[in-house]
One Martini backbone bead per residue (centre of mass of N, CA, C, O) as a GRO file, in nm:
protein
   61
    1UNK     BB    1  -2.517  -1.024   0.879
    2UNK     BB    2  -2.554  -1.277   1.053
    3UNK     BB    3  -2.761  -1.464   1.238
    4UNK     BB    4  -2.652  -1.422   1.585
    5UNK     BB    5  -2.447  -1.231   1.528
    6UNK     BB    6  -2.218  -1.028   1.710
    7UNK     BB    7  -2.084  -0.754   1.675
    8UNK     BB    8  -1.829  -0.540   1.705
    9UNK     BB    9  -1.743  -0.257   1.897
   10UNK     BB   10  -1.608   0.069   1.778
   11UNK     BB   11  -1.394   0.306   1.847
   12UNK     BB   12  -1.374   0.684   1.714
   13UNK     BB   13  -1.276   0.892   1.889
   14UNK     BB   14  -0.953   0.893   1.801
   15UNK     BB   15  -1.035   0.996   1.503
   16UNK     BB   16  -1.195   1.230   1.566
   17UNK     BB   17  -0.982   1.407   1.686
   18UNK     BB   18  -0.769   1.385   1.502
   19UNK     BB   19  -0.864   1.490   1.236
   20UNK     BB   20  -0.991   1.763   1.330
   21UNK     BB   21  -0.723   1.860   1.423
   22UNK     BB   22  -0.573   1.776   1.131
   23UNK     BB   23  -0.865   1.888   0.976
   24UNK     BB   24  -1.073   2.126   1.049
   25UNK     BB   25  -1.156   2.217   0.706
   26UNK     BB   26  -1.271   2.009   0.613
   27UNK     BB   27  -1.550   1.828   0.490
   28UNK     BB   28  -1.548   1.569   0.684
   29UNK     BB   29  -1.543   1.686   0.993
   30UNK     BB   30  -1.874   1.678   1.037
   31UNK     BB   31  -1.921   1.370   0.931
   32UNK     BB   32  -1.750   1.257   1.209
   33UNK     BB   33  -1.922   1.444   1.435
   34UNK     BB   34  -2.166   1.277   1.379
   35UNK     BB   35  -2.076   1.007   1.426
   36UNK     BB   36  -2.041   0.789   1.648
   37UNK     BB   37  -1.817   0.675   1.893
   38UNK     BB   38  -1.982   0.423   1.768
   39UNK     BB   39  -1.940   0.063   1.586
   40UNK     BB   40  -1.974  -0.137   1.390
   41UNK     BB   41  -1.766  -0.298   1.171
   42UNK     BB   42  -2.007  -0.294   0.931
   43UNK     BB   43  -1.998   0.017   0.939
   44UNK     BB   44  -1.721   0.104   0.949
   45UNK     BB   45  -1.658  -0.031   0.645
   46UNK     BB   46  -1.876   0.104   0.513
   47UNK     BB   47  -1.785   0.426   0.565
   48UNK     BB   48  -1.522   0.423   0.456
   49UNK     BB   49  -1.578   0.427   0.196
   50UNK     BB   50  -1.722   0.712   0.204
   51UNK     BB   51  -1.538   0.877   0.290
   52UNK     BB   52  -1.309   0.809   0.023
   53UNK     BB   53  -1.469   0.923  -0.139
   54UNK     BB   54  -1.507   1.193  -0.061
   55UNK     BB   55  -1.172   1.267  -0.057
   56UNK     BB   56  -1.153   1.214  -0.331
   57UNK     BB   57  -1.360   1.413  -0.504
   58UNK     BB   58  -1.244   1.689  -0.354
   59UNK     BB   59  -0.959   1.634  -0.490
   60UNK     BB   60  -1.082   1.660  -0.808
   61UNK     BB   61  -1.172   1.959  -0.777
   0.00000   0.00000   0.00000
């Protein structure tokens, strides 16, 4: 993030709740349940592929 910017808050709310409703065996819902209800986009993004690598792994076990 360049010195200055402040980034936007986004709420993952709604999402940490649809996800454990629809998944709630998932080996991801226990870490998103962990997450703040809020981040910024640049840590939204990049945790975001840390997800998205963990549930691609799983799938490939």
């Amino acid at each position: 993030m360049q010195e200055g910017k402040v980034g936007r808050e986004i709420s993952i709310s709604d999402l940490k709740r649809n996800f454990t409703q629809k998944f709630p065996d998932s080996p991801l819902t226990p870490v998103l349940l962990y997450e703040p209800d809020t981040m910024s986009e640049d840590d939204l993004i990049a945790k975001t592929g840390t997800w998205l690598a963990f549930l691609q792994r799983k799938r490939s076990l």
